[in-house]
C-alpha positions as CSV (number, residue, x, y, z in Angstrom):
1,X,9.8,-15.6,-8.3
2,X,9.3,-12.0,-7.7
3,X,10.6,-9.5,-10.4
4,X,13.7,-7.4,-10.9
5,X,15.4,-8.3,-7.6
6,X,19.1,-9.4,-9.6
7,X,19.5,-6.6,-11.1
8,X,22.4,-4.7,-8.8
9,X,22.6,-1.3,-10.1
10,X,19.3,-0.3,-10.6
11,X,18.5,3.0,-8.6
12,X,15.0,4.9,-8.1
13,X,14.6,8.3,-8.3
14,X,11.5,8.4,-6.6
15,X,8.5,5.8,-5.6
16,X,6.8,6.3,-8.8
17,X,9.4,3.6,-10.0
18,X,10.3,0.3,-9.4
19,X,6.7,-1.1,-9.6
20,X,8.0,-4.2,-10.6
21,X,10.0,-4.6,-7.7
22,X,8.5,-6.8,-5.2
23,X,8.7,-7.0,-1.5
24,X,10.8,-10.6,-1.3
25,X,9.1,-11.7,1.6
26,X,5.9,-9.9,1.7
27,X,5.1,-9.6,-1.7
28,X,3.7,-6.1,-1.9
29,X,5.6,-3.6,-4.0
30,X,8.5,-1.9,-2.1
31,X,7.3,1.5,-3.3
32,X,3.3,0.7,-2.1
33,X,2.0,4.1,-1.4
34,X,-0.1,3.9,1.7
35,X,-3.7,2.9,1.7
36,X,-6.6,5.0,4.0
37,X,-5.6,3.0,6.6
38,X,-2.1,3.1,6.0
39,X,1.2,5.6,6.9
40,X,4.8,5.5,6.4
41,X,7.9,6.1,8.5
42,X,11.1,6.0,7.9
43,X,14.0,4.4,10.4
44,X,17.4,5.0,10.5
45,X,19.3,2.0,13.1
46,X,22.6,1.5,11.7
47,X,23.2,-1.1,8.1
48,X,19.7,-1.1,6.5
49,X,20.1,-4.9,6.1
50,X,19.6,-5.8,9.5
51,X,16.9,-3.1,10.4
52,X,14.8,-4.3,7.7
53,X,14.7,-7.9,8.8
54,X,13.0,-6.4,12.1
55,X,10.6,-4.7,10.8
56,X,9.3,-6.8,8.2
57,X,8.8,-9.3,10.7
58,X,5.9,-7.1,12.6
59,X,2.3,-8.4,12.2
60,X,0.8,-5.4,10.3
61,X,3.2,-4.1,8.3
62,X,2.6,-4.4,4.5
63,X,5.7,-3.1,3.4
64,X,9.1,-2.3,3.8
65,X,12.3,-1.4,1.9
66,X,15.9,0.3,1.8
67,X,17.2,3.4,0.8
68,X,19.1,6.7,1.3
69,X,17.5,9.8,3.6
70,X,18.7,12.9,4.8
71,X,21.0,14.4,2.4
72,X,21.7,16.7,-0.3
73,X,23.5,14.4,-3.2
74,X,20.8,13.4,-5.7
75,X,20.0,9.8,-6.6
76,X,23.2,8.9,-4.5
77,X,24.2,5.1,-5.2
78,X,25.4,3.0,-2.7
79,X,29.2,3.8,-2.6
80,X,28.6,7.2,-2.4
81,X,26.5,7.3,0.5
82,X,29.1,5.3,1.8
83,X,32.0,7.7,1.6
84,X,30.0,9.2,4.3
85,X,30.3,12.5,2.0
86,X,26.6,12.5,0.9
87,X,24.8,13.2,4.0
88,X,22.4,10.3,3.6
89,X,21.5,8.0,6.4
90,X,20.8,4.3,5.4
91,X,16.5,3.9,6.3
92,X,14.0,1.7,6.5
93,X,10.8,2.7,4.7
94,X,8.0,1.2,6.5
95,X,4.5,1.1,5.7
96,X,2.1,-0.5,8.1
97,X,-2.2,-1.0,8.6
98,X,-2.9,1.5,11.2
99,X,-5.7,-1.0,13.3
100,X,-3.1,-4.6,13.1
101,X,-0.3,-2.4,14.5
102,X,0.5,1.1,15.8
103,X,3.6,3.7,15.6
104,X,4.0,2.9,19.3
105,X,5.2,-0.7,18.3
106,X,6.9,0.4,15.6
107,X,8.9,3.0,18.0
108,X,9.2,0.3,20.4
109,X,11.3,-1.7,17.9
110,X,12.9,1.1,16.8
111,X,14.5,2.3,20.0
112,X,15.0,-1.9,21.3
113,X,16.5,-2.8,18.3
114,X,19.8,-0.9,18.0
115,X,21.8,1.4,20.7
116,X,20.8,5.1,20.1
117,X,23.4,6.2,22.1
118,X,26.0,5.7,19.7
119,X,27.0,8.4,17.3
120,X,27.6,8.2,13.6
121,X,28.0,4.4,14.2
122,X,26.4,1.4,15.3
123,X,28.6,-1.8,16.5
124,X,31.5,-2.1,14.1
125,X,30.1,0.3,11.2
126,X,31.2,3.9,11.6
127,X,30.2,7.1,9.6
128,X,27.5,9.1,9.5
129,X,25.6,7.4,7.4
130,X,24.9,4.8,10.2
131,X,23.2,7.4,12.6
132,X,20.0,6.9,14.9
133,X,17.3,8.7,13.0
134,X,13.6,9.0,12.3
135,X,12.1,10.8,10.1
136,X,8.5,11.2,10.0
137,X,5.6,11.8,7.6
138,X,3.3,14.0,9.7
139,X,3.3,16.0,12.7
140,X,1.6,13.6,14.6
141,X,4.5,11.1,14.0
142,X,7.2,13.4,15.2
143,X,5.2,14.2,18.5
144,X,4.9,10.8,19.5
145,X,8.3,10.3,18.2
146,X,10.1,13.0,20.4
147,X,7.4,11.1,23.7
148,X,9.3,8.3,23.3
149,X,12.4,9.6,22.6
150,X,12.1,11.1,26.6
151,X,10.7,8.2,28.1
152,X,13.5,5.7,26.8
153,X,16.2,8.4,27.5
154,X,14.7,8.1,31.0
155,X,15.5,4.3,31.0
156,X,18.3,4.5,29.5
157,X,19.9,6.9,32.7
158,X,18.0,4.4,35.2
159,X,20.3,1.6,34.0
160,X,23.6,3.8,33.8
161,X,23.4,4.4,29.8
162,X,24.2,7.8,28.1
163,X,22.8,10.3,26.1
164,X,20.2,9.1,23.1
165,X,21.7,10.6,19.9
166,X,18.6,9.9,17.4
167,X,17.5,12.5,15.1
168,X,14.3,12.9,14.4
169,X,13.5,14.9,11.2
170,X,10.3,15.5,8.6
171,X,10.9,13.4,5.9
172,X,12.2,14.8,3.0
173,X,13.3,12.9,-0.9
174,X,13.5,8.8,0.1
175,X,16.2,7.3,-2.6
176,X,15.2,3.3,-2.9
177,X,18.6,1.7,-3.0
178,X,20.1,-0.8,-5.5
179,X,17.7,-3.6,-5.9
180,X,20.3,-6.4,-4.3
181,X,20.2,-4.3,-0.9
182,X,16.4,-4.8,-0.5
183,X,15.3,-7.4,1.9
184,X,19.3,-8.0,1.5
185,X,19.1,-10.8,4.4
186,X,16.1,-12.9,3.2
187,X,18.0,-13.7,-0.2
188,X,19.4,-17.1,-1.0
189,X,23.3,-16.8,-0.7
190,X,23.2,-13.5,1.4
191,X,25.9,-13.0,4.0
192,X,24.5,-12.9,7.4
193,X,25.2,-9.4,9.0
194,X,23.6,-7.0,11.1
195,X,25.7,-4.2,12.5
196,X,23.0,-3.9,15.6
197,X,23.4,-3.8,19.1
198,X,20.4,-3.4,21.0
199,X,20.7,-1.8,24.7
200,X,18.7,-4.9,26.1
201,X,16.4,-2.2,27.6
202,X,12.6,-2.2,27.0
203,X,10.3,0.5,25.9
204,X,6.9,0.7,28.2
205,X,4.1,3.3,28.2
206,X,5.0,6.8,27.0
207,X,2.4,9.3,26.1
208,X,0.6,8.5,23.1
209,X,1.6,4.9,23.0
210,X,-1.6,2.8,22.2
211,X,0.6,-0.7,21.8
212,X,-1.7,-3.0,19.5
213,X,0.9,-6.6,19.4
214,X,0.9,-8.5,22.3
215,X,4.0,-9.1,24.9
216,X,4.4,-12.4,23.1
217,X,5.4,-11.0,19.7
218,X,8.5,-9.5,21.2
219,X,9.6,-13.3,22.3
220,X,10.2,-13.6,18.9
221,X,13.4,-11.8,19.6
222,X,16.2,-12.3,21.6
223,X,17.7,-8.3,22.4
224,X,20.3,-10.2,25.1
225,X,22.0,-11.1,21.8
226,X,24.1,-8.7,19.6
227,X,23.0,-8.7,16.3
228,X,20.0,-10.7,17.5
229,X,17.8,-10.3,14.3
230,X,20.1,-12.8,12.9
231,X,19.2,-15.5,15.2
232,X,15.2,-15.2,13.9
233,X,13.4,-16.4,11.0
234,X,13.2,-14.6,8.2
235,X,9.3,-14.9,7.9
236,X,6.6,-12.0,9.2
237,X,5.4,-13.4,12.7
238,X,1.9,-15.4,12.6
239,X,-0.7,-14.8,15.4
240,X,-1.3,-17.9,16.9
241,X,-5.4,-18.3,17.5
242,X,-5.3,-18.1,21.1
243,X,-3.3,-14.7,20.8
């Protein structure tokens, strides 16, 4: 059984901590720093616990985890951030093998997974601290970022939606939150929840995308369905042979 996980109130400061901590599904570390062939990203698509589940699920990404991004309270804890006084956003730290997947994919979940037009809430949780953001980790991230942000605005108008309200920021201090909130619904006894809900429109070609997973990953997931990541496995998706 993987380390540390029970403990509720522990908090990191920074990623130089919690090396015990790892990944309950994936195994690696939460707070991996990225590899050559690595980068990290950080997603903000209402309650953390849900978004997680989405990513984690990606062929290529080796890590993910939970925490608090975006404001100006240090080491805030869970309650605080949710007075909605703190100026945090709940995120999804995601580090993925740049050749098994791309940012494109990653955006494309992203912006399918949740309904950007909402602001300061997503389904039944309101507050700021459940906004659409991204914040990125280099330029290039926040230019391809910003493409897609236009092209799935563009959509979004075509089928009668409104305006995207994302933020998209350079990352600035990532606070892991308590250990119980990581990987929250892959945990024995954890109440299923996800505050999602997706637009049911798809991301295509934007510029800059360079898609690496095939159409058939996204059959994994049903975005007709609210809260759909609850209705899919917890496991990472497997590559079938003929794939």
């Amino acid at each position: 059984m993987f380390q540390n996980w029970l403990n509720p109130n522990k908090r990191y400061k920074d990623p130089s901590e919690g090396k015990s901590l790892n990944h309950y599904v994936l195994g690696e570390l939460i707070n991996k720093a990225p590899e050559e062939d690595e980068q990290e990203i950080f997603f903000g698509c209402g309650c953390f616990w849900g978004a997680e589940k989405g990513f984690w699920k990606l062929p290529g990404v080796k890590t993910t985890a939970v925490g608090y991004l975006g404001g100006k309270l240090e080491n805030p804890s869970y309650r605080e951030v949710c007075t909605g006084k703190t100026g945090h956003a709940e995120v999804v730290r995601v580090v993925w093998n740049k050749l098994q997947i791309d940012i494109s994919d990653l955006l494309k979940m992203f912006w399918e997974c949740h309904d950007p037009t909402q602001l300061n809430r997503q389904g039944n949780d309101s507050g700021s601290q459940y906004r659409s953001a991204i914040f990125t980790t280099s330029a290039q991230q926040s230019e391809i970022s910003h493409n897609s942000l236009e092209a799935y605005q563009k959509l979004l108008i075509e089928n009668g939606l409104g305006t995207i309200k994302t933020q998209i920021e350079k990352k600035e201090i990532f606070y892991y939150a308590e250990d119980y909130h990581q990987q929250y619904l892959a945990r024995p006894g954890s109440r299923p929840y996800c505050s999602a809900m997706p637009t049911n429109i798809s991301l295509g070609h934007f510029n800059g995308a360079n898609y690496k997973l095939r159409p058939s990953i996204w059959t994994n997931f049903n975005w007709e369905e609210k809260h759909c990541v609850l209705r899919s496995t917890n496991s990472p998706i497997v590559l079938e042979n003929n794939e």
